[in-house]
N, C-alpha and C positions, 0 to 999 in steps of 0.2 A: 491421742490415738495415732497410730501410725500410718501414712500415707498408705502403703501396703492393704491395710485392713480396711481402709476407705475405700480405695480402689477394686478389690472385693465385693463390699458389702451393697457399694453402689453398681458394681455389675450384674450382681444378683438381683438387688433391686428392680432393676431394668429388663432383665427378663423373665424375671419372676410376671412382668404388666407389660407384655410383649405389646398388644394392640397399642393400650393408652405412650409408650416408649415410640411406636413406629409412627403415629400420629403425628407426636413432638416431633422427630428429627425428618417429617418428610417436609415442611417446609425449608429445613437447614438446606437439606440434598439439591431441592430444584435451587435454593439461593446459588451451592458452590456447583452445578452446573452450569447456570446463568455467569459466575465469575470464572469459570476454566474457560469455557467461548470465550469470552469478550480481552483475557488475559491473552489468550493465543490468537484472537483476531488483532488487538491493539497490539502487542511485537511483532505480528506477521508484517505488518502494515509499516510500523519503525524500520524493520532488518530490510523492507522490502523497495523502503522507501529513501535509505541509506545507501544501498546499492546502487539506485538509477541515478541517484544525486552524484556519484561518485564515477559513474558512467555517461552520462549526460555532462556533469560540470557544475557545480557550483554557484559559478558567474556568469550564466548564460544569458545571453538578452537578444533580440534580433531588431535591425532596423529597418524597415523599408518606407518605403513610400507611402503616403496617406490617398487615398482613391477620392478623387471628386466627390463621391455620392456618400462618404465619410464626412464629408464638409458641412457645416450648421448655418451657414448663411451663402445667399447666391451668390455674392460677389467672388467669395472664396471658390465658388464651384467652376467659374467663369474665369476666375484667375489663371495665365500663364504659369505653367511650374516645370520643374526639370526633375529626372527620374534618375534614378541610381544607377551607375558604371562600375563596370570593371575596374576602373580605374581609379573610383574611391574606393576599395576592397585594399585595393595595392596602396594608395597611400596612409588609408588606416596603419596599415601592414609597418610601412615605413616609418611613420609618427610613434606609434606604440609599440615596438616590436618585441615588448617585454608581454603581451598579449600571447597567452595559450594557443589561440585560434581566430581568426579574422575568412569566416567561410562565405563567397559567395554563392547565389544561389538562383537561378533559374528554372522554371517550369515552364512547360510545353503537353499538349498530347498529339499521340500520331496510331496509327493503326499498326500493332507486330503484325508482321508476315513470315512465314518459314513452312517452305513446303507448302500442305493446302491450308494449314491452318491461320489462321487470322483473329485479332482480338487488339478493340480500343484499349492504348494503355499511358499512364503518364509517366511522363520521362522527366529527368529532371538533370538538369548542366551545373555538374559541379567543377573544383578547383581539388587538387591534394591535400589543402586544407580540411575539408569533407571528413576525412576519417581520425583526425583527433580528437574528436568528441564521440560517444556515440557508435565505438568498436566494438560491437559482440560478436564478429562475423569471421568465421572460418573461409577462408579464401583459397579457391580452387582455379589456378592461373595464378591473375595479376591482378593488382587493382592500377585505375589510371595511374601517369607517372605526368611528370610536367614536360616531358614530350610531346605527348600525347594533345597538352592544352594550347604547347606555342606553335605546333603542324596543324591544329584544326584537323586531329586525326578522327578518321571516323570511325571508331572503336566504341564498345558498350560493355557496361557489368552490367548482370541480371542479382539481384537479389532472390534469395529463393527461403518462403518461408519454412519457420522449423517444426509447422505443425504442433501436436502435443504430444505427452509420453503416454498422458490417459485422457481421451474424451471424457469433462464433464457431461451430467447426466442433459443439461441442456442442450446440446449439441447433437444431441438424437430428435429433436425437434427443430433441429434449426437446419435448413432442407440444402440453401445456399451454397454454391463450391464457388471457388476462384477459377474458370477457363485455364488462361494464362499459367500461373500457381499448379493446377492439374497438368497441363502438359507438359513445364519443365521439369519437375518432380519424373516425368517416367520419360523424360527425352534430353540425351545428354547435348546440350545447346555449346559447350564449350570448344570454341575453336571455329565456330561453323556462322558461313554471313550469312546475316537474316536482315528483312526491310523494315527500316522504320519512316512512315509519311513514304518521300516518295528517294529516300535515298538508304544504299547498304551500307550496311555497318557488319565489323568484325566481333565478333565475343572473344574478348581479351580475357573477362575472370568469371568466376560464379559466387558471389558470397553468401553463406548459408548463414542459416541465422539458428540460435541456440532455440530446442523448444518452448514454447511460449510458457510454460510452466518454471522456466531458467531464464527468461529474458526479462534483466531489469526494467528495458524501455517500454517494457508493454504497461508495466503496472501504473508510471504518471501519464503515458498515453500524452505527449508535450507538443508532437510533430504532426499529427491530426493525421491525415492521409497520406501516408508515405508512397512515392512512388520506388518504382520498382527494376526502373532502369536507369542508367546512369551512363551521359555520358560526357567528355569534355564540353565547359560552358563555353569555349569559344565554334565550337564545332554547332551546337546547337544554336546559337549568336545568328553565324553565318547562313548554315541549313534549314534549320527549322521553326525558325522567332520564338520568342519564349511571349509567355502570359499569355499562352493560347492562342500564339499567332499574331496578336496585334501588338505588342510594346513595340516600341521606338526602337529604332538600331543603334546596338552599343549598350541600351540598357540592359539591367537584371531587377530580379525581383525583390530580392532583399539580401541583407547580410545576416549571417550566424556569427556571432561573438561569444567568445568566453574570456571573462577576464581574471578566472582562478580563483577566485572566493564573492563569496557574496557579499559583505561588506564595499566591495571596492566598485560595485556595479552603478550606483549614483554619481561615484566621482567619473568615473570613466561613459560613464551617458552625457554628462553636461559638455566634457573633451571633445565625446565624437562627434556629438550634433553641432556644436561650436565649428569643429573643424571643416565638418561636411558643408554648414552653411556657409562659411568661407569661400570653399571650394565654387560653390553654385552662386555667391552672388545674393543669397537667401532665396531661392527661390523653391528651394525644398521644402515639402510639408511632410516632415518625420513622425513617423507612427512606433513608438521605440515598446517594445515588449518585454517587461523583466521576468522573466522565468520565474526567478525567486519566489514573485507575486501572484503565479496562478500555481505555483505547487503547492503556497500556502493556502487558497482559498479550496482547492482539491483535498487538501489533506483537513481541513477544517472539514469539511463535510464527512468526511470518511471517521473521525474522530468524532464527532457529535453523533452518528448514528452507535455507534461503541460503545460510549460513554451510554449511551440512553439504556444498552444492553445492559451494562455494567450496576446503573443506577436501578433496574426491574431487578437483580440478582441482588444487590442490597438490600432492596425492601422486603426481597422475600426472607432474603436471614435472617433481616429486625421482623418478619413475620413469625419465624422459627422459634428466635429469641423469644417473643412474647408469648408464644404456645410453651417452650419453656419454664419461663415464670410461670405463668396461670398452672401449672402440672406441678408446680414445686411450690407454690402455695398450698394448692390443695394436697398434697402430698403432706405437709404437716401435718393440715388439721385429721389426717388418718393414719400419723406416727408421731402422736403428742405425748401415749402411754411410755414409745419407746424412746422417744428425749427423754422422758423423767427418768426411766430406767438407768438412762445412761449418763445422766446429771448426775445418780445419786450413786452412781459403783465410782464417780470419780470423773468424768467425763467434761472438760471446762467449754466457756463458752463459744470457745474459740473452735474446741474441738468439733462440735455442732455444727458451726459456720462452715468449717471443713469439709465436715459430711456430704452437706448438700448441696456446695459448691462444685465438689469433685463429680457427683453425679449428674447436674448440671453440663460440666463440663465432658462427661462420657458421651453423654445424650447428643450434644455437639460435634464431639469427635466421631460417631459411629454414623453419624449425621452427613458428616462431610464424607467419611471413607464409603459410605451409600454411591456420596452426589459424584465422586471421584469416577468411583468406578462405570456408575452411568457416562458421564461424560466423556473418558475417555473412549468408550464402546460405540458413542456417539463419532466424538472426532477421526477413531481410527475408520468409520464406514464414511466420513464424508471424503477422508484423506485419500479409500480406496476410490471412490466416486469424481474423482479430477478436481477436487476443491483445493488449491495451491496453499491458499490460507490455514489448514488444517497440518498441514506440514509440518510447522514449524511449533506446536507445541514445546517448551521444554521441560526440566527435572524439576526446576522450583514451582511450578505452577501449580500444581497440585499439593505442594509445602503452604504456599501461600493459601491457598482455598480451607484445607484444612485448620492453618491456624486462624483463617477468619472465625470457622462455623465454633473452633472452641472458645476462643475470645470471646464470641457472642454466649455462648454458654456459662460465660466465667459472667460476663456483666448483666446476664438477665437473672442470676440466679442469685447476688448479691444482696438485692432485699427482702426477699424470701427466707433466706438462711441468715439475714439480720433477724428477722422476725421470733425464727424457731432458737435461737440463741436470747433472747429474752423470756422463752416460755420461765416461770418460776416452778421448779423441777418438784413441789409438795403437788401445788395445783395440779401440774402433769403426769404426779402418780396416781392421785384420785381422781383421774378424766378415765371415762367410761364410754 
């Protein structure tokens, strides 16, 4: 029998028993919707997760200081210890200078002032170093220059968030503005001195950041609460003490490291804390953070919830599959006249297996082009609705779904159409 005529006869078939046909391939459909999600949520999450890796750094790690109340035993708490400088940033700097980036970093908060308005905000004392990691930012002005750091100028960049291109649909319930964020947004700040604590600063740049639907850094979310103004870490040393006022003079809070691949981020941890401890005398209690090691516990959880999607859309296929089989079993036993028929014009056993493999496999296919079209109709209303992850569907995704739901159609209906291919075709002309 010719493919052609199988393809036919099993089309007809199928809608000849339109109910008991829609029955069969609606568990196919919800399977290959359950797999178009979870296919476009697990590459949303790869492509998205490649980006910030590649934006962020690789080899990121940060060192700082370990806090008394961090300590597991009293004596340690009670212990003398010395805190991180400037001046270990700089000899990192000089020891490794094959090093991407060696960032200090400083934290303070103070109250903006400008005209009447007012608002607590945290600032944060960088180095030029600062923006080699971590650049998504369109720059209107300047950004600091290392004049800037060795005059103890008192200059500031405002970061200004990039909002979204479309409110998700949560974001209608979520009531919260940013003061600060609202008033730069409609007040152009560049150029113009404003108070910070209890001393002026110049606004040197404005860096705008890409929408939050475009910014790789939002999606590992690495740097917890980013503050918002920036200015020279020796200017904020002097002015305004960092770690909110009480650190020691001279200190900072931590360093930002990149050491350009992840691989080299062990070797180069055991170097610095060696070096640093040197440097102190040992008296430092290093708290060393591999990036590497909470992207992967981050992306483990985001993958497990996926996968779990992924594994409900399988079941339901091998559900399909199985409704399937049971449809093409009994389907024999009510075209056992028409196997004989066709055993005996010439029809061989193979040709049989054919038959109802192919229809099987229609059942499957028509199954999937259901679940396709449902889910794309899905994805494209979440994608208009500010879901970022819906985005990124691509052209194979729907290749793959459909040759799932047929594959399942081809292997549930294999022992069925084993079965109808041993009918002995005398018996199956005198079945009544």
């Amino acid at each position: 029998m010719r493919i052609s005529e199988s393809l036919r006869t099993g089309t007809l078939e199928i809608f000849h028993h339109k109910m008991r046909s829609f029955l069969t391939f609606f568990a196919i459909s919800i399977g290959v919707i359950s797999i178009m999600y979870s296919l476009t949520m697990i590459y949303s999450m790869n492509f998205r997760t490649k980006k910030a890796l590649e934006v962020v750094g690789y080899g990121r790690m940060q060192v700082q200081t370990k806090q008394s109340y961090q300590e597991t035993t009293t004596m340690d708490k009670k212990e003398a210890r010395d805190n991180l400088s400037l001046e270990d940033a700089q000899a990192l700097h000089t020891n490794f200078p094959e090093l991407p980036m060696v960032s200090p970093l400083m934290f303070s908060g103070g109250e903006f002032t400008y005209g009447d308005f007012h608002d607590w905000n945290r600032v944060a004392g960088i180095t030029t170093e600062w923006k080699k990691r971590g650049w998504v930012y369109k720059v209107r002005g300047r950004f600091l220059n290392q004049h800037d750091i060795d005059t103890y100028a008192r200059v500031c960049v405002i970061i200004q968030n990039g909002g979204w291109f479309k409110k998700p649909q949560w974001m209608k319930f979520y009531g919260w503005k940013d003061d600060f964020q609202e008033y730069i947004k409609h007040h152009d700040l560049l150029g113009r001195t404003v108070k910070l604590g209890d001393n002026l600063y110049t606004v040197v740049g404005i860096l705008e950041e890409p929408p939050l639907e475009k910014n790789p850094k939002t999606f590992l979310d690495l740097e917890g609460w980013e503050a918002k103004i920036l200015i020279p870490i020796t200017t904020l040393q002097r002015l305004m003490g960092g770690s909110w006022g009480w650190a020691e003079p001279g200190s900072i809070e931590s360093i930002q490291i990149d050491t350009g691949r992840a691989v080299t981020v062990p070797v180069y941890r055991r170097r610095i804390e060696k070096l640093l401890q040197a440097r102190h005398g040992g008296r430092l209690r290093l708290d060393v953070k591999d990036f590497g090691e909470i992207i992967k516990t981050k992306m483990a959880d985001k993958h497990r919830d996926m996968y779990t999607v992924l594994i409900i859309g399988a079941i339901a296929i091998l559900a399909g599959g199985i409704g399937i089989m049971n449809v093409t079993l009994a389907t024999i036993y009510s075209r056992i006249k028409e196997i004989g028929i066709r055993r005996a014009i010439g029809a061989t056993r193979g040709d049989i297996m054919a038959q109802f493999i192919i229809e099987a496999m229609l059942l499957g296919f028509f199954g999937g082009i259901a679940g396709i079209l449902i889910s794309m109709t899905g994805i494209q209303y979440l994608a208009a609705n500010g879901d970022t992850d819906m985005m990124m569907v691509q052209w194979w995704m729907p290749l793959v779904s459909v040759v799932a739901a047929v594959l399942t159609g081809f292997i549930a209906s294999l022992y069925p159409a084993y079965q109808a291919s041993k009918l002995d075709p005398v018996e199956a002309l005198r079945y009544e």
